[in-house]
Structure formats: C-alpha cells, structure tokens
N, CA and C atoms as a LAMMPS dump frame, in Angstrom:
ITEM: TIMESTEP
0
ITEM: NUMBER OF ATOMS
501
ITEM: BOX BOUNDS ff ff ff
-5.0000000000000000e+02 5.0000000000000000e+02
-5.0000000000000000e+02 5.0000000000000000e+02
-5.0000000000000000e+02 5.0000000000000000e+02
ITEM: ATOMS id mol type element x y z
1 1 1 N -106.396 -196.344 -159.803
2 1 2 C -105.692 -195.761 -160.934
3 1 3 C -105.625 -196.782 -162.067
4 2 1 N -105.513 -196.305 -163.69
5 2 2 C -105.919 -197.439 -164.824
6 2 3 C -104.536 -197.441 -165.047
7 3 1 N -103.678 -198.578 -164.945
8 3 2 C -102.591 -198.999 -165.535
9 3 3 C -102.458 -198.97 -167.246
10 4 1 N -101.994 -198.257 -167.637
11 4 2 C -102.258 -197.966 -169.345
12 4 3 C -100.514 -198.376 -169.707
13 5 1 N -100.149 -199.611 -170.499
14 5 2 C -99.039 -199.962 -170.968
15 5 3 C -99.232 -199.393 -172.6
16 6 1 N -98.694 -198.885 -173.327
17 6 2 C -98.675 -198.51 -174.965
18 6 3 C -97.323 -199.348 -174.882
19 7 1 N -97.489 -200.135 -176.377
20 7 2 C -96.492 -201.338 -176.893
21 7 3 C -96.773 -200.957 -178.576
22 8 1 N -95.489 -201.408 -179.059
23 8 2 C -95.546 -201.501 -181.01
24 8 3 C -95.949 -202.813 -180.999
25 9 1 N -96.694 -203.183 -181.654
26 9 2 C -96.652 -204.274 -182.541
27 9 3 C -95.767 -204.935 -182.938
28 10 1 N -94.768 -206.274 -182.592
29 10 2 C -94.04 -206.107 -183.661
30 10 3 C -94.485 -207.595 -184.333
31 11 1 N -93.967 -208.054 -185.44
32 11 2 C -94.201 -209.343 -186.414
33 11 3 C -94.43 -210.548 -185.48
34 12 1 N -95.016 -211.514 -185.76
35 12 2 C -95.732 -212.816 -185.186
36 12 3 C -96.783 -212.443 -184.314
37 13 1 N -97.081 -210.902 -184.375
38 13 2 C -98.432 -210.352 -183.432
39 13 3 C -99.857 -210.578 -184.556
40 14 1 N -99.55 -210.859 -185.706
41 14 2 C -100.615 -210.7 -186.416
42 14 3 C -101.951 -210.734 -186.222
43 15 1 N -102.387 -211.993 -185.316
44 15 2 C -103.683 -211.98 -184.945
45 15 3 C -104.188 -211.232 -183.661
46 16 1 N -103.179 -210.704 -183.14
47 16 2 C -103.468 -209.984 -181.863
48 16 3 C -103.747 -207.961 -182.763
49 17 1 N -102.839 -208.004 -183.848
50 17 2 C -103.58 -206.538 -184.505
51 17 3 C -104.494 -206.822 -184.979
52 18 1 N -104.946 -208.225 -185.445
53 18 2 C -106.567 -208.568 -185.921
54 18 3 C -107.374 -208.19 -185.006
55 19 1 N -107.458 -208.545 -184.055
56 19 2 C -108.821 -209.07 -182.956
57 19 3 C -109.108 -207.42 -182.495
58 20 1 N -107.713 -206.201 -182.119
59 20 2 C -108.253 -204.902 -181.975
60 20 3 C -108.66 -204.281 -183.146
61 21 1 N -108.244 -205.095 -184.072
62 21 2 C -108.321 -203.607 -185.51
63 21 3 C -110.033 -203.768 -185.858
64 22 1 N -110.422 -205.361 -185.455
65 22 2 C -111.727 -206.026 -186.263
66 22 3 C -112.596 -204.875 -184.61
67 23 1 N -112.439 -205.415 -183.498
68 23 2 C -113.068 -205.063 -182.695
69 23 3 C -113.497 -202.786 -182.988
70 24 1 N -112.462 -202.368 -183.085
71 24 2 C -112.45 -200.969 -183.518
72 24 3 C -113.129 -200.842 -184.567
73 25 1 N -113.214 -201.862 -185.557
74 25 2 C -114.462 -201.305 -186.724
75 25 3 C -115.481 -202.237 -186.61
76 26 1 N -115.987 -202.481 -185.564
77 26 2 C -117.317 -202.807 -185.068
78 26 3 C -117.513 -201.837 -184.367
79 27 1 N -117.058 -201.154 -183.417
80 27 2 C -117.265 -200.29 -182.826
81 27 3 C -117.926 -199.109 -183.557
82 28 1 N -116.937 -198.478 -184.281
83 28 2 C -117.03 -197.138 -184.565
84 28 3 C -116.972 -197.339 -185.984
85 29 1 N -117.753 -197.788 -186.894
86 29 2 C -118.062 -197.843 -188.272
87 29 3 C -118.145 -196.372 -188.825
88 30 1 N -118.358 -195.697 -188.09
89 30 2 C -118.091 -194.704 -189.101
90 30 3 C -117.076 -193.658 -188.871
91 31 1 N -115.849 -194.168 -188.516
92 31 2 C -114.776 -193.212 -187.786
93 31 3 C -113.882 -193.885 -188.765
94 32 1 N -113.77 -194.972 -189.561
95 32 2 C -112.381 -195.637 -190.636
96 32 3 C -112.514 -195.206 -191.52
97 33 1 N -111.984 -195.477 -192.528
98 33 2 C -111.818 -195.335 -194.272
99 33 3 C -112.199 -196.695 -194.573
100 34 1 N -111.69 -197.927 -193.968
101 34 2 C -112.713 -199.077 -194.196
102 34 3 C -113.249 -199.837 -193.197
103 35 1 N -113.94 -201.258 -193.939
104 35 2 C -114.934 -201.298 -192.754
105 35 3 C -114.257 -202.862 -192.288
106 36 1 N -115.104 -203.356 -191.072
107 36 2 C -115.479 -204.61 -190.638
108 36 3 C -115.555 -205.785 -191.552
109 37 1 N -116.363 -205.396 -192.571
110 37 2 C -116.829 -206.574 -193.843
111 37 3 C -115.482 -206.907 -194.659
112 38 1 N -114.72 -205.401 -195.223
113 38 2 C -113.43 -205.815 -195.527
114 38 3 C -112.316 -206.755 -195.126
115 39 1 N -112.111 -206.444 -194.074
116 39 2 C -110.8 -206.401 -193.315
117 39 3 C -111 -208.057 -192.685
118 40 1 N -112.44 -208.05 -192.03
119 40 2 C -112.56 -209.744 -191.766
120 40 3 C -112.286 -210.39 -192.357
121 41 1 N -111.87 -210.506 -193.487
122 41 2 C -111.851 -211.328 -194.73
123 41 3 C -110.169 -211.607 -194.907
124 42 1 N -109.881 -210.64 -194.523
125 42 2 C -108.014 -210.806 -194.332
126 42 3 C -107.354 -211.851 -193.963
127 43 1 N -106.579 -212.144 -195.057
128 43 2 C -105.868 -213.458 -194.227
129 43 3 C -104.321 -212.766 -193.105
130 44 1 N -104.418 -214.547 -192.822
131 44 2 C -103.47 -214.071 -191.048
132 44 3 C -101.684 -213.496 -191.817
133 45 1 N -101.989 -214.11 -193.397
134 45 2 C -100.213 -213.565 -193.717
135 45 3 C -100.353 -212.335 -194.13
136 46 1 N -101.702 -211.659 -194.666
137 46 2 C -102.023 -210.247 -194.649
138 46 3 C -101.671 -209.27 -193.548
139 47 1 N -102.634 -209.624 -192.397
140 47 2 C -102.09 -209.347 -190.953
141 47 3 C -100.827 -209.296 -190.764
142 48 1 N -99.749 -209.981 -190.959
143 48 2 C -98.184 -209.54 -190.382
144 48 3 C -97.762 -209.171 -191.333
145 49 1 N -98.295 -208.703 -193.021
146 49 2 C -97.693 -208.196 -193.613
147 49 3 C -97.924 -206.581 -193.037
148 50 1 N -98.778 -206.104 -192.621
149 50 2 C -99.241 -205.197 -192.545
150 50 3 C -98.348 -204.763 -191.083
151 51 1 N -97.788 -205.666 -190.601
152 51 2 C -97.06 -205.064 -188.654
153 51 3 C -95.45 -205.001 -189.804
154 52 1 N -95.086 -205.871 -190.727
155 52 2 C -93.866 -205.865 -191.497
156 52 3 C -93.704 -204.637 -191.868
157 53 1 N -94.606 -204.088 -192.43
158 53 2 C -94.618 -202.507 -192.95
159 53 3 C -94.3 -200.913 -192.622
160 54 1 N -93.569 -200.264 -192.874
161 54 2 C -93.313 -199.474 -192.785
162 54 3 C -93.894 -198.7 -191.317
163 55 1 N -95.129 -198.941 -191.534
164 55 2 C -96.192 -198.161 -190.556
165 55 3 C -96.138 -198.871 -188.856
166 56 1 N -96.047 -197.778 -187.833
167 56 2 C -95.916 -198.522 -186.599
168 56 3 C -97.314 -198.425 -185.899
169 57 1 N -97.499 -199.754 -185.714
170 57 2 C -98.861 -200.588 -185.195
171 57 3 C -98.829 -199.98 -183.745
172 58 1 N -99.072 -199.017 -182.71
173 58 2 C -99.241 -198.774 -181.373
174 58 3 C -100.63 -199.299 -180.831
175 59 1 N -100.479 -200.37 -179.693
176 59 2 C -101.59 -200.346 -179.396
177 59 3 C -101.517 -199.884 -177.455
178 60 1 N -102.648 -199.69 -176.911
179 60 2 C -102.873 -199.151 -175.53
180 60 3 C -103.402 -200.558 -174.765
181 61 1 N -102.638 -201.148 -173.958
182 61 2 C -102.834 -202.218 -172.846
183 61 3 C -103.42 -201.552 -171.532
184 62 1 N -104.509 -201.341 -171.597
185 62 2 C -105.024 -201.162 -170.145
186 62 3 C -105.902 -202.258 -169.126
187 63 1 N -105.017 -202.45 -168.126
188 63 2 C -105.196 -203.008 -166.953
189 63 3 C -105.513 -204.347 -167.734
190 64 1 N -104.324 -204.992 -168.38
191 64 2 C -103.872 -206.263 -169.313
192 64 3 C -104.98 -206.499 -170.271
193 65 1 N -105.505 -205.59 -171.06
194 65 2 C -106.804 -205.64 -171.812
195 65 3 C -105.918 -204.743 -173.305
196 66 1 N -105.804 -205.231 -174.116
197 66 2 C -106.109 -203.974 -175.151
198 66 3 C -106.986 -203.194 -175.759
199 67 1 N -106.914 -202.43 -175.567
200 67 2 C -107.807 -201.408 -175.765
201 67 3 C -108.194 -200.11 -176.639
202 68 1 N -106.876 -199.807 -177.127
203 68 2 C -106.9 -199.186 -178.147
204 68 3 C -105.585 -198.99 -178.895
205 69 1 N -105.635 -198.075 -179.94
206 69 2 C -104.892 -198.744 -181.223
207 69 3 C -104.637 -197.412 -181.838
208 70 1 N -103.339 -196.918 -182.62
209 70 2 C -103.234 -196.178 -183.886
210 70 3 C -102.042 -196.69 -184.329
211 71 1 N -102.195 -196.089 -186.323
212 71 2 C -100.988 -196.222 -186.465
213 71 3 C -100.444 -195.087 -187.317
214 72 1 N -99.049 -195.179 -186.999
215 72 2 C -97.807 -194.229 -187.427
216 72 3 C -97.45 -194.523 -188.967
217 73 1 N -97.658 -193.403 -189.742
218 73 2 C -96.85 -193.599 -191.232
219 73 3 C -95.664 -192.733 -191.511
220 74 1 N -94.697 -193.087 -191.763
221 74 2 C -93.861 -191.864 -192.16
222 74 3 C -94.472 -191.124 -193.338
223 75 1 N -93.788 -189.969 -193.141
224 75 2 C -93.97 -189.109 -194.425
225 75 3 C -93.371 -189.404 -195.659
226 76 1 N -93.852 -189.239 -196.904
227 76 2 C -93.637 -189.139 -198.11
228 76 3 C -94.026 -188.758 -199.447
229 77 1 N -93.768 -188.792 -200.007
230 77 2 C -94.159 -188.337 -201.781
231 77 3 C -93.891 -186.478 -201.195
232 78 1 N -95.286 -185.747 -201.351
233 78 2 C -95.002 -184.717 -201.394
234 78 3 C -95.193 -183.987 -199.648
235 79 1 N -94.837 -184.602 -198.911
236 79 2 C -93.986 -183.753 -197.251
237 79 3 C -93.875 -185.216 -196.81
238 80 1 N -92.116 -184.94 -197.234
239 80 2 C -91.171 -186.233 -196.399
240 80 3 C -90.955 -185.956 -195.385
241 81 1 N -91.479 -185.009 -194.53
242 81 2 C -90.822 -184.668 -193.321
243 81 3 C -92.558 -184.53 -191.771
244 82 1 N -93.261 -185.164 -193.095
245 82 2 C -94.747 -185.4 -192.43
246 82 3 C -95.513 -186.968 -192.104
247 83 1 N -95.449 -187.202 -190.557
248 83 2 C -95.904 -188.276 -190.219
249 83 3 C -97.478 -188.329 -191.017
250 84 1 N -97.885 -189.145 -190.561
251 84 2 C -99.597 -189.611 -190.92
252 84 3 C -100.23 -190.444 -189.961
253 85 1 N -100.988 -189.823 -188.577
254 85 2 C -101.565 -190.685 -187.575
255 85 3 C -103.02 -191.434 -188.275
256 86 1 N -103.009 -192.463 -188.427
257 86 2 C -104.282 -193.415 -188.985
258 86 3 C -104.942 -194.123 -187.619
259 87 1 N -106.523 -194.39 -188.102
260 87 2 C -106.875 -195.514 -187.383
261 87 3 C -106.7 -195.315 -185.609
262 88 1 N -106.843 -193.786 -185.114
263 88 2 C -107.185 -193.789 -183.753
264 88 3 C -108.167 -194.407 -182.827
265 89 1 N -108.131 -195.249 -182.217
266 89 2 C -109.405 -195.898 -181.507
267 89 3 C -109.131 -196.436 -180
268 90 1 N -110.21 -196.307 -179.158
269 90 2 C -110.202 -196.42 -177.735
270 90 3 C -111.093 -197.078 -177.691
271 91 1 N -111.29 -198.476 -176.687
272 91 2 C -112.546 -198.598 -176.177
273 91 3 C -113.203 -198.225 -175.501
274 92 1 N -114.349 -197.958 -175.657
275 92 2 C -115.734 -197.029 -175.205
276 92 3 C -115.704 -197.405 -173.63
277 93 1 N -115.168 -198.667 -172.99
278 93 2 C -115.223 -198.934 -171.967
279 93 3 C -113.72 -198.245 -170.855
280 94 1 N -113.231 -197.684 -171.451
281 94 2 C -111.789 -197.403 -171.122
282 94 3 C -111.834 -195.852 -171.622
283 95 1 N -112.707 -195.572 -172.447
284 95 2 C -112.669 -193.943 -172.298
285 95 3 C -112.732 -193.273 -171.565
286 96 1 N -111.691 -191.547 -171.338
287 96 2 C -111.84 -190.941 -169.93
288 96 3 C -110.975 -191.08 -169.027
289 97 1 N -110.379 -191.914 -169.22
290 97 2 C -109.429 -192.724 -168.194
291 97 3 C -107.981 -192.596 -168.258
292 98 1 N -107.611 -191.74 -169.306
293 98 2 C -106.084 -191.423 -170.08
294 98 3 C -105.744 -192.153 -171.066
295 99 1 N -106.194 -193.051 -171.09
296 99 2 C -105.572 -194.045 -172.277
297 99 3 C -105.028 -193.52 -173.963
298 100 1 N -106.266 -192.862 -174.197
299 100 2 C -106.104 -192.039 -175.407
300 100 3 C -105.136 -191.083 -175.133
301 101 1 N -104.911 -190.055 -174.18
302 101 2 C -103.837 -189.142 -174.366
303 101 3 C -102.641 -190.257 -174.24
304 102 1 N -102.309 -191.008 -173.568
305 102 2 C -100.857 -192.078 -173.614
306 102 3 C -100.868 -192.377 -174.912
307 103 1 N -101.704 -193.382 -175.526
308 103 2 C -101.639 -193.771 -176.989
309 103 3 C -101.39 -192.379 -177.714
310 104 1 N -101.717 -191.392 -178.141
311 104 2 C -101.699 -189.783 -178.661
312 104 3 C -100.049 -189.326 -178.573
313 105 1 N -99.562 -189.614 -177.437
314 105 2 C -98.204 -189.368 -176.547
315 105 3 C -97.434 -190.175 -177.391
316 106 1 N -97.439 -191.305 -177.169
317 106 2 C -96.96 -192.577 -177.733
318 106 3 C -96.829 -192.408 -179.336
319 107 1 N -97.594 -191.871 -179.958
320 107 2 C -97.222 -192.155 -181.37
321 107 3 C -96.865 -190.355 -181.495
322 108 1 N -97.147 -189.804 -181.236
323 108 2 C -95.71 -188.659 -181.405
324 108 3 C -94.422 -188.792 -180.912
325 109 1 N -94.542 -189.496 -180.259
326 109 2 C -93.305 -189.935 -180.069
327 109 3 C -92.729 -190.935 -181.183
328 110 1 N -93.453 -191.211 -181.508
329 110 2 C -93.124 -192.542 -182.634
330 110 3 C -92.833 -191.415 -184.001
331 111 1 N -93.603 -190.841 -183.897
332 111 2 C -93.232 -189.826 -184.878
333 111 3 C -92.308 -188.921 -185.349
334 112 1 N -91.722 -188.479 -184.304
335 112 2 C -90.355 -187.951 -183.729
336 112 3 C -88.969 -189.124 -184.114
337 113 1 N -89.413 -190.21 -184.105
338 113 2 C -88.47 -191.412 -183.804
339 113 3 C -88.407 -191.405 -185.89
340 114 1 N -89.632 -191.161 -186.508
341 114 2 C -89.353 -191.35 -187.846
342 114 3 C -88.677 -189.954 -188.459
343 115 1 N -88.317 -189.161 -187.82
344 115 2 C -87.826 -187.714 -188.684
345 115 3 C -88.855 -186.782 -188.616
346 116 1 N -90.53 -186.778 -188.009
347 116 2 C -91.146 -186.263 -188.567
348 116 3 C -91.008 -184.783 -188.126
349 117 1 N -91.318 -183.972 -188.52
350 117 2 C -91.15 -182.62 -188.227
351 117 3 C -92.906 -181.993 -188.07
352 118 1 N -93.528 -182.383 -188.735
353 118 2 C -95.016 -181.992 -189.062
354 118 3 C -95.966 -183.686 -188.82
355 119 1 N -97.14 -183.665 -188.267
356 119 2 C -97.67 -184.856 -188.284
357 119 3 C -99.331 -184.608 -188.682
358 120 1 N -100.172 -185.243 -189.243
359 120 2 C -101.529 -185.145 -189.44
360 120 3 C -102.238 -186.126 -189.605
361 121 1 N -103.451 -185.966 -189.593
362 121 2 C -104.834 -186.661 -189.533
363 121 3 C -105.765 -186.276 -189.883
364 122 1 N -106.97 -186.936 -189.721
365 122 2 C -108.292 -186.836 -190.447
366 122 3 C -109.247 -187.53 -189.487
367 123 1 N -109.982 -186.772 -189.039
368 123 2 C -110.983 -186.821 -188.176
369 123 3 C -112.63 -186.646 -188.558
370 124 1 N -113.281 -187.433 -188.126
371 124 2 C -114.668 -187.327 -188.719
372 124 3 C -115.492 -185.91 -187.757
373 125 1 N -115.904 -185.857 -188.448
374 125 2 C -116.795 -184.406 -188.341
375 125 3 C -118.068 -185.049 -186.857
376 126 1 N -118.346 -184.121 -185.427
377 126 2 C -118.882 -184.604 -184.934
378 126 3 C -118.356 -185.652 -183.772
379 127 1 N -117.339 -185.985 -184.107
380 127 2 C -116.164 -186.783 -182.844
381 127 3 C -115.492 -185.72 -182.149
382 128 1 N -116.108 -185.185 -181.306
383 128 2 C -115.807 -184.337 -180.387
384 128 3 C -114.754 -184.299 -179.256
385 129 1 N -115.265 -185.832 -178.793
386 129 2 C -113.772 -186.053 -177.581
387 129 3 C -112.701 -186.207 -178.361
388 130 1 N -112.796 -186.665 -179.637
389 130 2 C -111.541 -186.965 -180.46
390 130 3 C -110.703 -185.69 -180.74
391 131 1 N -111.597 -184.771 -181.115
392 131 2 C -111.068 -183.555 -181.437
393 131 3 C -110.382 -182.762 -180.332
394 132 1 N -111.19 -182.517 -179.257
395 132 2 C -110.415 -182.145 -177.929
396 132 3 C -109.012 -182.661 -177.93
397 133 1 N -108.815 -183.93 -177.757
398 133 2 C -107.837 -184.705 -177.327
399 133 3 C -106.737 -183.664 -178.245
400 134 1 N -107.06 -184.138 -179.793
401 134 2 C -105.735 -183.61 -180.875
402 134 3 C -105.73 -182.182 -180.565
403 135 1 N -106.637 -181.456 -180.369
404 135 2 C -106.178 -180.016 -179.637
405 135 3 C -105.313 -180.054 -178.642
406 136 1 N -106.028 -180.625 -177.367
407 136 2 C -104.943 -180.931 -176.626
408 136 3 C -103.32 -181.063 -176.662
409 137 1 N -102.942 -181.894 -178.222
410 137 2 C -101.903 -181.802 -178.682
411 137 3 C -101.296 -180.934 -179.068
412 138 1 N -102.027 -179.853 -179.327
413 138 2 C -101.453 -178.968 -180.571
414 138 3 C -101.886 -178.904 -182.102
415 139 1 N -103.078 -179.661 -182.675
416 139 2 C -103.242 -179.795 -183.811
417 139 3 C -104.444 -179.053 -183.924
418 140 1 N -104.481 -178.304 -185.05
419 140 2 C -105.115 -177.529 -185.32
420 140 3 C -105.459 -178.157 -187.201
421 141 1 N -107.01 -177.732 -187.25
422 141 2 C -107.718 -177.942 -188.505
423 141 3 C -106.611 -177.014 -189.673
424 142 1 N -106.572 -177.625 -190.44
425 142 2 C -105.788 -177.268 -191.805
426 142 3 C -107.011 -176.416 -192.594
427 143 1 N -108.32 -176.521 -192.864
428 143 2 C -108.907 -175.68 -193.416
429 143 3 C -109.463 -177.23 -194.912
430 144 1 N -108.818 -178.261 -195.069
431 144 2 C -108.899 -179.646 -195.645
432 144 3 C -110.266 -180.053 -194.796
433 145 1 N -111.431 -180.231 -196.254
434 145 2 C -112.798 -181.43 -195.501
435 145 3 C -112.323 -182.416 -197.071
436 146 1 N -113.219 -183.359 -196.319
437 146 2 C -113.632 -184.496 -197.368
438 146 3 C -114.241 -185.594 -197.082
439 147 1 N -114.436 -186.364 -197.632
440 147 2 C -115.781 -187.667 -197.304
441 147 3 C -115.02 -188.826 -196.761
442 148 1 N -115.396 -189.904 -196.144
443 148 2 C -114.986 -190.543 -195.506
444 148 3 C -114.995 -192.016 -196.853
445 149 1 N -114.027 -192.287 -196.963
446 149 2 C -113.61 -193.424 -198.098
447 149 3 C -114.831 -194.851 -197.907
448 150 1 N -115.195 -195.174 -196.706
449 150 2 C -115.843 -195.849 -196.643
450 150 3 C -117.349 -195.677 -196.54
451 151 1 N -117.79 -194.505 -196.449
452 151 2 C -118.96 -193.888 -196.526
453 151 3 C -119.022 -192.459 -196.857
454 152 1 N -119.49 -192.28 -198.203
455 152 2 C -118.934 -190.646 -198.627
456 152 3 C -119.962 -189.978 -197.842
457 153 1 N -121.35 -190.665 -196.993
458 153 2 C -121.962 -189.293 -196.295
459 153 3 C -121.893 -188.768 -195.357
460 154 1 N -120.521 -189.176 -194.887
461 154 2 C -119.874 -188.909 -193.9
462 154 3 C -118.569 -187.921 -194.087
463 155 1 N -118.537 -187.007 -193.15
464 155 2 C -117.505 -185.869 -193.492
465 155 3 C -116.345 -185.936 -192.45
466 156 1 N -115.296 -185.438 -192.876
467 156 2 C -114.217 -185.138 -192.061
468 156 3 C -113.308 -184.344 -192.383
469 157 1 N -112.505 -184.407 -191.307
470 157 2 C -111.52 -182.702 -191.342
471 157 3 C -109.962 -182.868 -191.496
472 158 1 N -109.055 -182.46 -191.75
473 158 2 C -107.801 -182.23 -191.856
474 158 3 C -107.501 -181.803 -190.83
475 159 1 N -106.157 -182.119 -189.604
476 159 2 C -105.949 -181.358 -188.934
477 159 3 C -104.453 -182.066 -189.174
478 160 1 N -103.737 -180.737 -188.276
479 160 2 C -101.983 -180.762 -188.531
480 160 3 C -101.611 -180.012 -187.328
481 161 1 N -100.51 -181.036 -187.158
482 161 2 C -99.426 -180.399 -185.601
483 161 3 C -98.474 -179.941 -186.032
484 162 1 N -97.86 -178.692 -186.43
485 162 2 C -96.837 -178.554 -187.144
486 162 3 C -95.845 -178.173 -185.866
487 163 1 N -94.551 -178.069 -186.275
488 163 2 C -93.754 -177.829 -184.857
489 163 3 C -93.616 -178.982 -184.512
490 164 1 N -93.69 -180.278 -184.684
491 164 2 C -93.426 -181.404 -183.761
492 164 3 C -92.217 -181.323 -182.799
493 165 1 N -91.454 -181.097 -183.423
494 165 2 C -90.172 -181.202 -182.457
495 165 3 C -90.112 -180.358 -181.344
496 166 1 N -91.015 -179.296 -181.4
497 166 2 C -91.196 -178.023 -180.556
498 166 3 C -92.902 -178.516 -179.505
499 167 1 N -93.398 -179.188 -179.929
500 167 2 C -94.203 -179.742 -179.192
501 167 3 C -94.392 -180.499 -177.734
C-alpha cells in the first residue's frame, strides 16, 4: 500500500516548494501558464514570498518522497466566494496510486477552510487522467476555452465544482 502524507507548505520551506514546483515544469511543460526557464531564475526570498502569500502551497509526500503539488487561491474581485485550484501535478512515477485524488481531497478541503462555496480550474485540453480525476470530484466544464499563457498553441478548458459545501 503507497503511504500518501498531503502537508501545507508553510514559510522557511522555500526551497523545498522550489525543487517540486522546478521538477513539475520539467515534467509537464505544457500543463503550466509558466515555464521551467522562468521560475529557475527565482530567487530563494521569491520562493517564501510566494508560501507567505495568500495562496496555500499543498504538496503530496508519498512513501517520504514528494511528489506532487497544487495550489489553493481564495476567491476574489468578481466571485469572492470562489476558490482557484492552480498548478496540479503528480509524479509520473507515483501516478495511479491515489496520490492525486488525496492531494484533489486535500485542497478542497483547503478550500472549504477559505469560505469557498464554488472552486475552479483550467485544464489543458487532452490531459485525460486529469480530467477524470476533477470529474471524479464533481467538476464539470463551464463551457470557458482559452490558450495556455505560456504557449498559446496549446488549449484548455474551464471547469467548476459548484456546491462545494454540498460536495
């Protein structure tokens, strides 16, 4: 059985959200809004500014490895009452195994913990297990496409869990 621990991030972790966030966009370059080339370049007081922030850093510890990663935004401007799941990622070696539904679990729950009532994402077009999974949840496509910030020839979808609390 895969021992899967999900933990927040919290401040003086900085280089430990480096090493998964850099490793996840080597991986899957075309699943972010940015890339590898960016983000390497980050300095380490960047890094804990970014765990300081509003947004909760979840990452997935399996069998004392980390392994995968999202993060939680609260809602605001126009739906304060709408989380924002960013930056979902598993390692390819640990896929299959639950990890992703715990991490998935884990930040609705985190979501719940911010007020959220409604939560969403953006998924690249063609990530199939990805999509399952957020079904799995309850999230369903909004009827929202658009290009992927870091490569516009790349497409993706809107999807939304509405009901959170009923979820």
């Amino acid at each position: 059985m895969t021992d899967v621990e999900i933990r927040r991030l919290v401040s003086g972790e900085g280089e430990r959200y480096r090493r998964i966030r850099l490793k996840a966009l080597a991986d899957s370059p075309e699943a972010f809004a940015s890339t590898y080339g960016k983000e390497v370049a980050f300095t380490a007081e960047l890094w804990e500014e970014r765990l300081a922030s509003e947004v909760a850093i979840l990452v997935a510890v399996v069998d004392g490895v980390d392994a995968g990663i999202v993060g939680v935004m609260p809602g605001g401007g126009e739906h304060p009452g709408r989380a924002h799941l960013v930056s979902m990622w598993i390692d390819p070696a640990v896929r299959g195994r639950g990890a992703g539904g715990r991490l998935m679990d884990a930040a609705l729950s985190q979501a719940r913990k911010m007020g959220a009532e409604e939560v969403e994402l953006w998924v690249v077009d063609g990530n199939e297990s990805a999509i399952a999974l957020y079904k799995s949840r309850g999230f369903t496509p909004s009827g929202m496409r658009g290009t992927l910030p870091s490569d516009p020839s790349v497409f993706e979808s809107h999807h939304l869990l509405e009901n959170l609390l009923q979820a």
